[in-house]
C-alpha positions in Angstrom: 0.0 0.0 0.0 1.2 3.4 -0.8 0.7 6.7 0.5 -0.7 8.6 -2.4 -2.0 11.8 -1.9 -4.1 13.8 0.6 -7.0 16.0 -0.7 -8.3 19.8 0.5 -11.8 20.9 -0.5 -11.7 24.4 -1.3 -13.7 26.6 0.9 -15.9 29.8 0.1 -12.6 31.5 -1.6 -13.1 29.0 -4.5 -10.3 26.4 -6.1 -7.4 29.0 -7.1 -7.6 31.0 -4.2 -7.4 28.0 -1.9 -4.3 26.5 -4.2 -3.1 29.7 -3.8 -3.5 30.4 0.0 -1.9 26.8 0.4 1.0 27.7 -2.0 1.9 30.8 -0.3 2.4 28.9 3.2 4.3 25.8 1.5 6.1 28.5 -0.6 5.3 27.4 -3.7 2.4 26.9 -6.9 -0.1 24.4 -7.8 -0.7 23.9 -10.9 -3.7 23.2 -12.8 -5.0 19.5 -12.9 -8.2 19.6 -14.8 -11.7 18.6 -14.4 -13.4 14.7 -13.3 -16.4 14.5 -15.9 -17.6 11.3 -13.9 -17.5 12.7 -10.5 -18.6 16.8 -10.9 -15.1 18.2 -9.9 -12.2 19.7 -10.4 -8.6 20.5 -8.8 -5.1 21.7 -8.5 -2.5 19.6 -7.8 1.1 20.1 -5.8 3.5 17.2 -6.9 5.1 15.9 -4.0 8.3 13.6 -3.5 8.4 10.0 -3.0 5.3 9.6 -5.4 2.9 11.7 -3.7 0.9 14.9 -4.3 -1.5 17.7 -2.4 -5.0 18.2 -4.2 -7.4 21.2 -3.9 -10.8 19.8 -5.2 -13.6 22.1 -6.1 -17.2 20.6 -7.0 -18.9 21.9 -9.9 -22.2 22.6 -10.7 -22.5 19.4 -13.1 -24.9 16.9 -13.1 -22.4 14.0 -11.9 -21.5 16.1 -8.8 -25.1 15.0 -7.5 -24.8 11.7 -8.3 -21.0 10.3 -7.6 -20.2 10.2 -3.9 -16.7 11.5 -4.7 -19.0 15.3 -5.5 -21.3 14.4 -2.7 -18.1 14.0 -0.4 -16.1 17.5 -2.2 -19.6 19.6 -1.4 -20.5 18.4 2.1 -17.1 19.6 3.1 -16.7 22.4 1.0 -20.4 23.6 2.3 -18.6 23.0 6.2 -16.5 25.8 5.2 -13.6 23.6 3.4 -11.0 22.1 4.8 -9.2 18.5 4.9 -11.3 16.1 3.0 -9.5 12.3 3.0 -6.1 10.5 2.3 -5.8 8.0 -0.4 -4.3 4.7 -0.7 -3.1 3.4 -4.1 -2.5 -0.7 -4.5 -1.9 -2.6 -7.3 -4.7 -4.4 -7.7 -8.3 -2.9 -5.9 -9.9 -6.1 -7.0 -9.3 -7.8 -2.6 -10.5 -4.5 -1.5 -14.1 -5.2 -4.2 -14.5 -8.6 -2.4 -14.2 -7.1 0.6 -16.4 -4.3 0.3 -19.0 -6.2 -2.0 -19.0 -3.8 -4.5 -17.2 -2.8 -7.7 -14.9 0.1 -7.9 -15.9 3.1 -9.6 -14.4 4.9 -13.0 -12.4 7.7 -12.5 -10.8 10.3 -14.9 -9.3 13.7 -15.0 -9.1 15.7 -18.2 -5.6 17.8 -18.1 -5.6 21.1 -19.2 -3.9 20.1 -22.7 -6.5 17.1 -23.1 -4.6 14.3 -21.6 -6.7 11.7 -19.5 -5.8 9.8 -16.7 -7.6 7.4 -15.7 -8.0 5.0 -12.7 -10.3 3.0 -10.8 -11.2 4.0 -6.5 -13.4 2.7 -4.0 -13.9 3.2 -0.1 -15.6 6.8 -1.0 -18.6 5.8 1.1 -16.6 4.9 4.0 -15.3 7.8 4.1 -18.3 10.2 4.0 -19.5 7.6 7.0 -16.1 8.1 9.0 -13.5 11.0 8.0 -10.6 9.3 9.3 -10.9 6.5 6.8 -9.0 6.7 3.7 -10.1 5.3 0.0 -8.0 3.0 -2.2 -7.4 3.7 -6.1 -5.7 1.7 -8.6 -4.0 3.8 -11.6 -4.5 2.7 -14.9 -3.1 4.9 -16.7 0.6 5.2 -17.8 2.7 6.2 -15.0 4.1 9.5 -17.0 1.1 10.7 -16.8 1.1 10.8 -12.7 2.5 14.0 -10.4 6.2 13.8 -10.1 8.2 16.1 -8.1 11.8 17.2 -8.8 14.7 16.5 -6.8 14.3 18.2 -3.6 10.8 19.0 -3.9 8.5 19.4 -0.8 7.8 15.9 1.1 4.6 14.9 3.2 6.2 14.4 6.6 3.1 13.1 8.8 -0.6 13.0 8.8 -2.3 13.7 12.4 -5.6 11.9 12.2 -8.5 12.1 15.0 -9.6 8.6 14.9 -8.5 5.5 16.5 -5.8 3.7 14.6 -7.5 -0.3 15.5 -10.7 1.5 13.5 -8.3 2.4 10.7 -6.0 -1.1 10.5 -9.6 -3.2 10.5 -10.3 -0.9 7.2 -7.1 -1.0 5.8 -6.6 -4.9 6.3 -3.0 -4.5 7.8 -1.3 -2.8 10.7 -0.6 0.9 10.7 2.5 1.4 12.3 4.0 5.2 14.1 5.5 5.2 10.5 3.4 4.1 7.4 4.9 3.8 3.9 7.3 6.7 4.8 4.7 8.9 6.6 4.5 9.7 10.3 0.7 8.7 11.6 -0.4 10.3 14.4 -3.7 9.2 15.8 -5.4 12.2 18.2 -8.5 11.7 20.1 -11.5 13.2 18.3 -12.8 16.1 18.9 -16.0 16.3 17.0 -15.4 15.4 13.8 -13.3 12.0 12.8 -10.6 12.8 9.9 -7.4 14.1 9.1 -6.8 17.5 11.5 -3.1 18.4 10.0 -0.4 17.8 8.2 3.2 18.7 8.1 5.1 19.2 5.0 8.7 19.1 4.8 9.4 22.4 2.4 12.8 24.9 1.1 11.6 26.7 4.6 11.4 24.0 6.7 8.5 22.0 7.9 4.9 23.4 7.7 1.9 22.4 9.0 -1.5 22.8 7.5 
């Protein structure tokens, strides 16, 4: 299992403000990832190293944001005020987590700006709109040139501080979730309200930041 990106919802500012606002503090610029004409969204994405990346996601008023629980997900915690949405697991084969779920994984695709698609295939959306702190699992199917890739000495995802309980997060995941996961620091923080990822530190030029 890998560590593949965390996503944002954008708040009342909108998508580039919120890329922006998060640039400024990890000193540097999204860029522009496209839209998802099966789920009613769109974002920016922020490359990361090790073969991760930061997304800003923005629902749109689309017809498949009513209707895919990815644009249910983006506007219930955009409509909150924004704000840390989910983590996301990437395996090579999602086909043990349909079995165990009892459901097939859902079509995904995102449209770059120049008219490239990348596609994949996710599931575990619901269980995350039922409990924050769980993440979803995605399978790429596309080429891997067409994923995020950071240069050399890029900004790095340090740790993920989750209110939750880590024995609620191994029984989804299947396997043990250790102080340090797949390169990441997890830090599980009794919850205050609302389950879910409450920070994250980046390691940046600056040093580290925390959002």
């Amino acid at each position: 299992m890998h560590v593949d990106h965390l996503t944002f919802a954008a708040g009342p500012i909108g998508l580039k403000a919120e890329a922006d606002r998060l640039g400024d503090l990890l000193g540097t610029r999204f860029r522009d990832g496209g839209f998802h004409p099966r789920f009613g969204t769109a974002n920016r994405i922020l490359p990361l190293a090790d073969d991760r990346y930061l997304e800003v996601v923005e629902v749109l008023e689309h017809p498949a944001a009513e209707k895919a629980a990815f644009g249910q997900a983006v506007r219930a915690r955009s409509e909150l005020g924004g704000g840390w949405l989910g983590w996301v697991i990437s395996v090579d084969d999602i086909a043990p987590f349909e079995h165990r779920l009892e459901r097939e994984a859902v079509r995904g695709s995102r449209y770059f700006p120049d008219g490239r698609l990348l596609e994949w295939r996710q599931i575990g959306v619901r269980g995350l709109i039922s409990d924050p702190q769980l993440p979803y699992f995605i399978q790429w199917e596309s080429d891997p040139s067409l994923l995020p890739k950071a240069l050399p000495g890029e900004i790095r995802l340090q740790s993920i501080e989750i209110a939750g309980t880590r024995d609620r997060v191994e029984q989804w995941l299947g396997e043990a979730v250790d102080d340090v996961f797949d390169g990441v620091e997890v830090v599980f923080t009794a919850p205050n309200g609302q389950p879910g990822i409450s920070a994250a530190t980046f390691t940046t030029a600056n040093g580290s930041v925390r959002l």
